[in-house]
C-alpha positions as CSV (number, residue, x, y, z in Angstrom):
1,X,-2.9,19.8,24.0
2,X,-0.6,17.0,24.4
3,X,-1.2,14.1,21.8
4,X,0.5,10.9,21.1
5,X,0.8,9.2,17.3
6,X,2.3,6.1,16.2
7,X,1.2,2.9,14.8
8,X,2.4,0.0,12.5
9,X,1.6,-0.9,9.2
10,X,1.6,-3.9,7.0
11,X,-0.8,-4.7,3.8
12,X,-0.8,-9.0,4.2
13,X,-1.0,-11.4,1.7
14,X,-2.6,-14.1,3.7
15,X,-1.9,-17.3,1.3
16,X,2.1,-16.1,1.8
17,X,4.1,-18.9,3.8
18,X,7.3,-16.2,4.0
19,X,6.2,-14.2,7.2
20,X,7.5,-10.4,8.0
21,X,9.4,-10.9,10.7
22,X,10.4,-7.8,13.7
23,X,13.7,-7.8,12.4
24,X,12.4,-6.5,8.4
25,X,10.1,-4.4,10.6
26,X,13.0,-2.9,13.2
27,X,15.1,-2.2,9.8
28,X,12.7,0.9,8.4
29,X,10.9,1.5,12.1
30,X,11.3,5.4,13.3
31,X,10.7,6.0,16.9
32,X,10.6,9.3,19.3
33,X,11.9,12.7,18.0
34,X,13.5,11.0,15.3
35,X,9.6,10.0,14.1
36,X,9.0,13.4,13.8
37,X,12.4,14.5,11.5
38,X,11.6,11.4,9.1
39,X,8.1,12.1,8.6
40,X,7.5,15.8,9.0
41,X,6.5,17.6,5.5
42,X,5.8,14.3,4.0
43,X,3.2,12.5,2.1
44,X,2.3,10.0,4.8
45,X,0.0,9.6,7.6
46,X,2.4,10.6,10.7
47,X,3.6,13.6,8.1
48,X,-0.1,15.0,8.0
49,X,-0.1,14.6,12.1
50,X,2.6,16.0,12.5
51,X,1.8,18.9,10.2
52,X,-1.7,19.5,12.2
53,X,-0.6,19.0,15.5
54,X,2.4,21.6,15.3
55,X,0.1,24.2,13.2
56,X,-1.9,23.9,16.2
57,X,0.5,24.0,19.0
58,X,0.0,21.2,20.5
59,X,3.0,19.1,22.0
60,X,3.3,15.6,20.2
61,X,4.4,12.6,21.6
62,X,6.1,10.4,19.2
63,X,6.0,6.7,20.2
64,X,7.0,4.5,16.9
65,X,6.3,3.7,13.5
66,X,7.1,0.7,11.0
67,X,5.9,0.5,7.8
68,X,6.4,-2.8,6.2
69,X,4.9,-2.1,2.8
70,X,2.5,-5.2,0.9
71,X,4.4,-8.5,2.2
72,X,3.4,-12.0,3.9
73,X,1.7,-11.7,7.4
74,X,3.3,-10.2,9.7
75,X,4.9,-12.9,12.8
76,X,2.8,-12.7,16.1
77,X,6.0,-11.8,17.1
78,X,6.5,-8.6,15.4
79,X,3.1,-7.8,15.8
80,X,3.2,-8.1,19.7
81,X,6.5,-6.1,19.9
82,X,4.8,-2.8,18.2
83,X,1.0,-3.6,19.9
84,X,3.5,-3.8,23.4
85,X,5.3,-1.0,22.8
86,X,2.6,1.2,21.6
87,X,1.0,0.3,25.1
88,X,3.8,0.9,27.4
89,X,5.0,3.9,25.9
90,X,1.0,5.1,26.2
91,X,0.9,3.9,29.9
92,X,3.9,5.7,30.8
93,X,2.9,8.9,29.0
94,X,1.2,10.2,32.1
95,X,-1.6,13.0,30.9
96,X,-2.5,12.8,27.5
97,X,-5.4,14.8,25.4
98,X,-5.7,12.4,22.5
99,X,-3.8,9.4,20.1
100,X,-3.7,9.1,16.5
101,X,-2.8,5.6,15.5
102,X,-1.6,5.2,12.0
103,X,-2.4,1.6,10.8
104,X,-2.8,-0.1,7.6
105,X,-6.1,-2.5,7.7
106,X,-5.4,-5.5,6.2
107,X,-2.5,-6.9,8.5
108,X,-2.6,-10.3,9.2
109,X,-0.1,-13.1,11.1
110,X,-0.5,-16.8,11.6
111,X,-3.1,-16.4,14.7
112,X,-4.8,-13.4,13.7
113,X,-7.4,-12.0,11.3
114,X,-7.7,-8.1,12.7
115,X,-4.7,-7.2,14.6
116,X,-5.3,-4.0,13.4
117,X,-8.2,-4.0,15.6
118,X,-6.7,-5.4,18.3
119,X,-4.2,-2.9,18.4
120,X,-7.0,0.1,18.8
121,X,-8.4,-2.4,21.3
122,X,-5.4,-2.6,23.4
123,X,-5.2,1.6,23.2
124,X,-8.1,1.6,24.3
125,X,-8.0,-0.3,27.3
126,X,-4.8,2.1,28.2
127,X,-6.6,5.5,27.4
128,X,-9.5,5.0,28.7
129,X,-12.8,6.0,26.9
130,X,-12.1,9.6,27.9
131,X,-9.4,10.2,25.9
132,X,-9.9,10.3,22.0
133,X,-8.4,7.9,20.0
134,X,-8.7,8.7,16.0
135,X,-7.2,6.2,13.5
136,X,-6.3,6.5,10.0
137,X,-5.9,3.8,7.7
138,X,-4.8,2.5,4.4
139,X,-8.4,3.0,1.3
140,X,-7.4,-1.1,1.0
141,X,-8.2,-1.7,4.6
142,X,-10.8,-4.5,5.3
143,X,-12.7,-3.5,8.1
144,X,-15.8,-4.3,10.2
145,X,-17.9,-2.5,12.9
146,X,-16.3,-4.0,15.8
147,X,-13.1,-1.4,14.9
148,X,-15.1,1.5,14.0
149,X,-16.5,0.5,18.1
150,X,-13.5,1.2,19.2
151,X,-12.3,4.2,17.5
152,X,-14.1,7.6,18.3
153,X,-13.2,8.2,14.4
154,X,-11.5,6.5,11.4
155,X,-10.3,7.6,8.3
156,X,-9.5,6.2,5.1
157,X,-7.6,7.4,2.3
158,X,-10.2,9.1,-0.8
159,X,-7.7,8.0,-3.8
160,X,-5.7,5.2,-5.5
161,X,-3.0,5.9,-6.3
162,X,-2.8,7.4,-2.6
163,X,-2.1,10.8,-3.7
164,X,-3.7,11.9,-0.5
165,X,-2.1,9.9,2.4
166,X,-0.6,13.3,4.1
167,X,-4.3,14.5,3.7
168,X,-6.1,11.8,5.4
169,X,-3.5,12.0,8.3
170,X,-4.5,15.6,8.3
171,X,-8.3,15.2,8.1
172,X,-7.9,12.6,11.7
173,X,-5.4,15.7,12.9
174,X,-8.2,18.1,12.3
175,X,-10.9,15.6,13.6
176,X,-9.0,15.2,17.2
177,X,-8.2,18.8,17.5
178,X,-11.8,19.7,16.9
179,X,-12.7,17.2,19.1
180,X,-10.7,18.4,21.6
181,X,-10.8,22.5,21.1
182,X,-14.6,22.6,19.7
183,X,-16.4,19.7,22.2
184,X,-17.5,17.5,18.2
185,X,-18.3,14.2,19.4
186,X,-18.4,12.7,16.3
187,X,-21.3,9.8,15.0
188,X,-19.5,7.6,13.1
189,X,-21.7,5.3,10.3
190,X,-20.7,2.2,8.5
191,X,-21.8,-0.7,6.0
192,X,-19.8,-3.2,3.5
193,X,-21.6,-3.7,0.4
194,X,-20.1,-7.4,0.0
195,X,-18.3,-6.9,-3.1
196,X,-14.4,-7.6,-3.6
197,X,-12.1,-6.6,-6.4
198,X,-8.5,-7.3,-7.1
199,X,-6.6,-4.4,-6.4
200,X,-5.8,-3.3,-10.1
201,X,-9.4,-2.5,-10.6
202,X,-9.3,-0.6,-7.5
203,X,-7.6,2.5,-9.2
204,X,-10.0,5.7,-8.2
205,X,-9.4,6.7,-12.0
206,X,-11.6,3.6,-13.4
207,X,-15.3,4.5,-13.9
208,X,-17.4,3.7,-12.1
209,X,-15.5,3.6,-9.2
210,X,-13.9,7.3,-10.1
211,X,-17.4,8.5,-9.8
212,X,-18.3,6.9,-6.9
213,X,-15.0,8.1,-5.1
214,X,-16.2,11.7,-6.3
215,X,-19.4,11.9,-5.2
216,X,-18.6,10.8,-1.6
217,X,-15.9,13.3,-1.4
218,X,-18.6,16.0,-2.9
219,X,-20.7,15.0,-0.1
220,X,-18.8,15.9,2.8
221,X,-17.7,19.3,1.0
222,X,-21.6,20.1,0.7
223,X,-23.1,19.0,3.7
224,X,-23.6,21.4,6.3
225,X,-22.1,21.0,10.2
226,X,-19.5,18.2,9.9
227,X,-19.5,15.2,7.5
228,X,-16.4,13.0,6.4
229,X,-16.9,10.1,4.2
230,X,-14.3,7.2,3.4
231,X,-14.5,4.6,0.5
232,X,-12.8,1.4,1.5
233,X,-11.8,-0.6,-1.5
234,X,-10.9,-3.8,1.0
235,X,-7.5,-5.5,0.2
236,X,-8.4,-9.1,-1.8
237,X,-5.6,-10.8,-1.1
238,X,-5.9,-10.5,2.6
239,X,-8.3,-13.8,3.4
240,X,-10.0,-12.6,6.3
241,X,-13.9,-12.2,7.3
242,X,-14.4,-8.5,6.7
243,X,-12.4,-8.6,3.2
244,X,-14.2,-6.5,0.5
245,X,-15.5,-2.7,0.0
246,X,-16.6,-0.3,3.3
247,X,-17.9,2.9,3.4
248,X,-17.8,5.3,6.3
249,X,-19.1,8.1,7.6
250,X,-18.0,10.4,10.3
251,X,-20.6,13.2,11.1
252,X,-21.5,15.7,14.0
253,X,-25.5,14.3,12.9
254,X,-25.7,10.6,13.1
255,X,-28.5,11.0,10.0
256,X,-26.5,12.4,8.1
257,X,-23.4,9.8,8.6
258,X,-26.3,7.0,7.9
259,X,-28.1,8.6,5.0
260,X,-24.5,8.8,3.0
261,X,-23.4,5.3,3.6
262,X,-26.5,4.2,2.8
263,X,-26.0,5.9,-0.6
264,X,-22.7,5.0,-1.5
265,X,-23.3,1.6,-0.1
266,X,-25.9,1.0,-2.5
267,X,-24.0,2.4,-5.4
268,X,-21.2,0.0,-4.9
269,X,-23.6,-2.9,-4.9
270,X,-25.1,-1.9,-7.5
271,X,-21.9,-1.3,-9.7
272,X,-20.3,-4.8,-8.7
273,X,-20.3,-6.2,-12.2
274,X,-18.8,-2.7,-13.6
275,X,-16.3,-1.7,-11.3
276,X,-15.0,-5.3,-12.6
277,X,-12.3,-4.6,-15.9
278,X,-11.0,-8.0,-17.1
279,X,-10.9,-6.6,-20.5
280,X,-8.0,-4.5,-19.4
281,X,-6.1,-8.2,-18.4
282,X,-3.8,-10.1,-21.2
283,X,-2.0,-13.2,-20.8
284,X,1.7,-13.3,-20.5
285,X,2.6,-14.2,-23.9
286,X,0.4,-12.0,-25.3
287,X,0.7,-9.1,-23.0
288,X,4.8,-9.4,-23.8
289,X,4.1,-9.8,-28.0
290,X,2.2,-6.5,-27.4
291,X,4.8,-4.6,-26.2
292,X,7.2,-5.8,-28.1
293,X,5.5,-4.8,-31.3
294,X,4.6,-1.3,-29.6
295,X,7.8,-0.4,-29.0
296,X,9.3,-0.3,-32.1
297,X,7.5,2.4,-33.5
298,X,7.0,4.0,-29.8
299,X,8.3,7.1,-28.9
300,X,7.9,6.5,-24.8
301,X,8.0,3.7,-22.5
302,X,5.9,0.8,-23.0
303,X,4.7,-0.4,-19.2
304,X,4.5,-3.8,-18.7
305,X,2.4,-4.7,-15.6
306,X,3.6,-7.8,-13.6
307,X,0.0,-6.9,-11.2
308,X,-0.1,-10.3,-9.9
309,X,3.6,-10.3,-8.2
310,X,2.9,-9.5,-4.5
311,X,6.8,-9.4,-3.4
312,X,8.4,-7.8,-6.3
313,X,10.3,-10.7,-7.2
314,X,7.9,-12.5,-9.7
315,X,10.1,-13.4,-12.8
316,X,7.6,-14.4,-15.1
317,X,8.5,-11.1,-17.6
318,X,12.0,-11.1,-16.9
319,X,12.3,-14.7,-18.3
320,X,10.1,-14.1,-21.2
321,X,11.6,-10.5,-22.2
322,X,15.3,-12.8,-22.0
323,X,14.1,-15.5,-23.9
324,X,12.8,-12.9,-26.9
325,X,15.7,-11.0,-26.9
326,X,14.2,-7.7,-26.0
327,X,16.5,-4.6,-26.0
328,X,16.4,-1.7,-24.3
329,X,13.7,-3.0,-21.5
330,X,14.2,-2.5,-18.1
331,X,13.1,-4.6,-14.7
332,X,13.3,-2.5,-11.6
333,X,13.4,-3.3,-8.5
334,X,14.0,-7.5,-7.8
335,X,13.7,-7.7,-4.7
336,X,16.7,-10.4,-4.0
337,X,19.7,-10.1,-1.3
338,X,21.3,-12.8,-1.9
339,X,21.6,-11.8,-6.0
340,X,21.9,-8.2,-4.7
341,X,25.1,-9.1,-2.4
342,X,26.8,-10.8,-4.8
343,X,26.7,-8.8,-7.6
344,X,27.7,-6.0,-4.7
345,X,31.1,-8.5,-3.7
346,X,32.2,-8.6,-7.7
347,X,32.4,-5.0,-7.9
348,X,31.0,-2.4,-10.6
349,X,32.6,-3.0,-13.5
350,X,32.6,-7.3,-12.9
351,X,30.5,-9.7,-15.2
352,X,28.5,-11.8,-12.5
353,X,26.4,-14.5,-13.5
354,X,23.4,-15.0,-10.9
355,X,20.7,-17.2,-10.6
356,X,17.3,-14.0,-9.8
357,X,14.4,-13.8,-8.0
358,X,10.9,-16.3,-7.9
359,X,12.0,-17.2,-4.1
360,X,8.8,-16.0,-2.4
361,X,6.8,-18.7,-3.0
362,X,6.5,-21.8,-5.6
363,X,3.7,-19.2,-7.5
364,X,6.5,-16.4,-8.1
365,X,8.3,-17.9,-11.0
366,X,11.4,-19.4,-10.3
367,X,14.8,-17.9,-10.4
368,X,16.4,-17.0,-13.8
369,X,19.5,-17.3,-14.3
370,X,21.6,-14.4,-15.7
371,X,24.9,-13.1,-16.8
372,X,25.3,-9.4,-16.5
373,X,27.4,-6.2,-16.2
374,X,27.2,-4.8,-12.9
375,X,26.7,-0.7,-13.4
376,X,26.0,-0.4,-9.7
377,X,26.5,-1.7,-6.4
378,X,26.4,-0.6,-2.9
379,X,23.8,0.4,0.0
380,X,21.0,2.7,-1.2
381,X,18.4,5.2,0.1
382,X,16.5,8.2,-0.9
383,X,13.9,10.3,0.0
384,X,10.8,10.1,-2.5
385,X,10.3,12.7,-5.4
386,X,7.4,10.8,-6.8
387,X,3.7,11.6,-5.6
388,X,3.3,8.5,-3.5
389,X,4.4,9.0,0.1
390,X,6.3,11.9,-1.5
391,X,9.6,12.5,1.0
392,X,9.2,9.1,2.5
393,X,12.8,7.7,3.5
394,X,13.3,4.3,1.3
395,X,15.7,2.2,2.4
396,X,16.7,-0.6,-0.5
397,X,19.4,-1.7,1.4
398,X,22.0,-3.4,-0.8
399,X,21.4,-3.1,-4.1
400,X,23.2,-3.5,-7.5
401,X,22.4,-2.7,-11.4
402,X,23.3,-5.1,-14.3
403,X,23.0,-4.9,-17.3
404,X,22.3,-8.3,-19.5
405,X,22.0,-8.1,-22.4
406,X,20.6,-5.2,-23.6
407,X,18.2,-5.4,-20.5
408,X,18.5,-3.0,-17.1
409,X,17.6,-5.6,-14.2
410,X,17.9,-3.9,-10.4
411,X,18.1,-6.1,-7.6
412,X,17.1,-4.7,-4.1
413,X,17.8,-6.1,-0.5
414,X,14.2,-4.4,1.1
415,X,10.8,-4.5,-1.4
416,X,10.1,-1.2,-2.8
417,X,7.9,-0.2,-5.0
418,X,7.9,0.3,-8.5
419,X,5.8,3.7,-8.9
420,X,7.7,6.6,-9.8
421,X,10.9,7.6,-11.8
422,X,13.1,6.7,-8.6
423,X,13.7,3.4,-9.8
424,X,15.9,5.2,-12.7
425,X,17.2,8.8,-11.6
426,X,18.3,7.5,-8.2
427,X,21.0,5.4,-10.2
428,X,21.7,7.6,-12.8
429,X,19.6,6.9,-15.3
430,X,16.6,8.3,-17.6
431,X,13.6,6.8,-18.0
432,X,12.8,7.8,-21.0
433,X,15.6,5.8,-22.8
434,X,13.7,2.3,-21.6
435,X,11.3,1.3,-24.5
436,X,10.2,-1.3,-22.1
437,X,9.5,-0.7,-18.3
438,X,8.6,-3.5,-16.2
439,X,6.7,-2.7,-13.1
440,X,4.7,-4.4,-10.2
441,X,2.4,-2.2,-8.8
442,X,-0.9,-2.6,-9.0
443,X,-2.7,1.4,-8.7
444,X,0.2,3.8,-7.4
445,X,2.1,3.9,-11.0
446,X,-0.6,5.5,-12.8
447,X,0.2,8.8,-10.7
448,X,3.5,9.0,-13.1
449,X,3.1,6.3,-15.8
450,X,-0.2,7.4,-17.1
451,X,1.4,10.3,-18.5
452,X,4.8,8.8,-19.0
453,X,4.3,5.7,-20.7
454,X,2.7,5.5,-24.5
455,X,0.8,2.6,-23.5
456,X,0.1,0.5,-20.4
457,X,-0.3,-3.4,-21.0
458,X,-1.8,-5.2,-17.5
459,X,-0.6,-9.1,-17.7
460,X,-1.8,-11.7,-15.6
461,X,0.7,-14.5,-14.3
462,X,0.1,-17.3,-11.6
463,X,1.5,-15.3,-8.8
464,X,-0.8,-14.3,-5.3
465,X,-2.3,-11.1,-6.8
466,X,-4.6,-12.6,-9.8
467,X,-7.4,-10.2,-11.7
468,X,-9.5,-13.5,-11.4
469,X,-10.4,-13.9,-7.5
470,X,-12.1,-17.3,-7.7
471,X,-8.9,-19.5,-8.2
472,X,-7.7,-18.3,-5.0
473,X,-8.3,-20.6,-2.0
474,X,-9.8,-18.5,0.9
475,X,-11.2,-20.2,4.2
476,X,-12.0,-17.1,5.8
477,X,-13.7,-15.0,3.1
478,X,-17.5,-16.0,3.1
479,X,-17.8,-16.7,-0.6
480,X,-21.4,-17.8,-0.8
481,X,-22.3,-14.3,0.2
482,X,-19.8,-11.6,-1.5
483,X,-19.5,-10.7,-5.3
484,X,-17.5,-12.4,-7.2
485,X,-17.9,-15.5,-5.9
486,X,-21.9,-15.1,-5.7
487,X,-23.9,-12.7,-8.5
């Protein structure tokens, strides 16, 4: 068997004006054998390929793969320069058995609402309708039927946090290998329930939704034959036509496919109003007065949740945590390379005064000015020892740690996330002498936090990721016809 994987992936924030260009994409992009050293044994899509396809025997070719994390659309440029290269290296494979395209969902650039789709589209039109092509996606994808056309099977992530990337990739693997050693010819079923959330209620730990998420993974473990079923929770944030909750089904019995999506469908509907926490949101002045008071009697970190940042350099907590003199917090992870190069020129050691973050968009804060200690600077990656994407390769680029008074503030040259304790043992530090953590993630922390942290405190600033989905301004979203914006 001789099967090719690749794919690019990008989670887009369509009401962005900074775009991802092919350069940021270029920067953390693994292509040919060296695809298959970065991602093998990891918690990623390509790693669960990978791990099936060589279990099996079968020879893998490795095309590319660029993940460019939750940022602004991607530029038509970048996304033409991985849809063309996905293409040429697919035409000039000669014989192949099968692809596995590992893609994201919810990209988006200034001309396009589903280049996800069009990517599977363009594979298509390469392979040929004889050769199966099985995708695997991100559980925020938004989706519609004219991919799942395409596709001779998708896959979507069961949990959030994504515990279970590696998996998923594995459960395609599996799919294509049965596929292609067992003659399946898989029935695929799909329906969107019309209901959106914002992403921090999407957590697969929040009833009703944890339920829900149970019960479709109980289904495909007790059915008989084959039966796979994917929640999509739909990324909010994306405004495009097919934003919002999916659920699929990929069977060996087309009944069977039907009868579960029309189950879980249903549920979802049914659940709109519940899957919906806003009692879990604060505002930013009392979200901070929380904490504060917490943590003085606390004998772990108090999180603080900046949710609504979508390209971790919000700086609506860093200001207020300065301007109340709070000791002993820290800030992870600002993502800034101008800041992060010029603490990096004055040196460990140097006292640097630099004006921080808010540069992503007039909603992200503003930059703060600060005077600190720098405690580190220099280039910086690592391989994951958290549960998200677990041995992923994440390159911060230049980065630096200050300390201002009293306060740990990291400044970073890439976005990365701020889910695990990475953001403090990769630097030398412990996170349990932090009696405030600020982080900007909106499910994937709960995978270390929840038992970490005394106490989790979600606040809601103006930024592009808001609890409250109606003050966004959406053209493409049909909002006479999809919860919340209808009952």
């Amino acid at each position: 068997m001789r099967i090719a994987i690749g794919g690019v992936a990008l989670e887009s924030v369509s009401f962005l004006s900074l775009l991802t260009t092919l350069e940021e994409l270029q920067a953390v992009e693994a292509t040919g054998p060296a695809l298959l050293e970065r991602f093998r044994g990891t918690n990623t899509l390509c790693g669960g390929f990978i791990g099936v396809c060589e279990a099996a025997g079968a020879e893998i070719l490795p095309i590319v793969f660029a993940d460019g994390g939750a940022a602004g659309p991607a530029s038509d440029e970048a996304f033409l320069h991985y849809a063309d290269r996905l293409c040429a290296a697919l035409q000039q494979a000669g014989p192949l058995d099968g692809v596995l395209l590992a893609l994201h969902g919810a990209m988006t650039t200034p001309t396009r609402l589903d280049p996800d789709r069009e990517i599977v589209e363009r594979v298509r039109a390469v392979v040929g309708r004889k050769v199966p092509v099985v995708v695997a996606l991100d559980y925020h994808a938004n989706i519609d039927e004219h991919l799942i056309k395409l596709a001779d099977a998708v896959f979507g992530y069961h949990y959030s946090p994504h515990t279970d990337i590696g998996e998923t990739g594995a459960r395609a693997a599996r799919c294509l290998l049965r596929m292609l050693r067992d003659g399946l010819r898989p029935a695929m079923a799909f329906d969107k329930p019309g209901v959106m959330v914002p992403s921090i209620f999407s957590a697969t730990g929040l009833a009703p939704l944890s339920e829900i998420v149970a019960d479709s993974v109980a289904m495909a473990e007790d059915a008989p034959g084959y039966l796979d079923v994917s929640v999509f929770a739909g990324f909010s944030y994306a405004d495009v036509p097919n934003c919002g909750f999916s659920v699929l089904a990929v069977s060996d019995d087309a009944a069977r496919a039907q009868q579960a999506v029309e189950a879980l469908t249903r549920r979802i509907r049914q659940e709109r109003r519940a899957l919906m926490h806003e009692d879990m949101v604060m505002g930013l002045e009392e979200g901070v007065t929380r904490a504060l008071a917490l943590a003085e009697s606390a004998t772990r970190p108090i999180v603080l949740l900046e949710h609504a940042d979508r390209c971790n350099d919000s700086t609506y907590l860093l200001r207020a945590l300065l301007e109340r003199g709070a000791k002993g917090a820290a800030v992870p992870y600002i993502w800034d390379p101008r800041a992060a190069a010029a603490a990096a020129r004055a040196g460990v050691g140097a006292t640097v005064t630099l004006d921080v973050g808010g540069h992503s968009s007039s909603r992200a804060g503003g930059a703060v000015r600060v005077t600190g200690r720098v405690l580190f600077a220099g280039e910086k990656e690592y391989r994951t020892t958290g549960p998200y994407m677990h041995g992923r390769l994440v390159q911060l680029g230049l980065a630096a740690v200050l300390e201002v008074d009293g306060l740990m503030l990291s400044l970073v040259s890439r976005p990365a996330l701020t889910v695990d304790e990475d953001l403090f043992i990769q630097f030398g530090l412990r996170t349990l002498d932090y009696r405030i953590i600020v982080l900007r993630s909106k499910t994937h922390f709960r995978a270390v936090y929840e038992k970490l942290a005394e106490a989790i405190i979600i606040v809601d600033t103006p930024d592009w990721g808001p609890a409250d989905l109606t003050t966004l301004p959406y053209r493409q979203v049909d909002t006479e016809a999809v919860f919340p914006f209808v009952p």
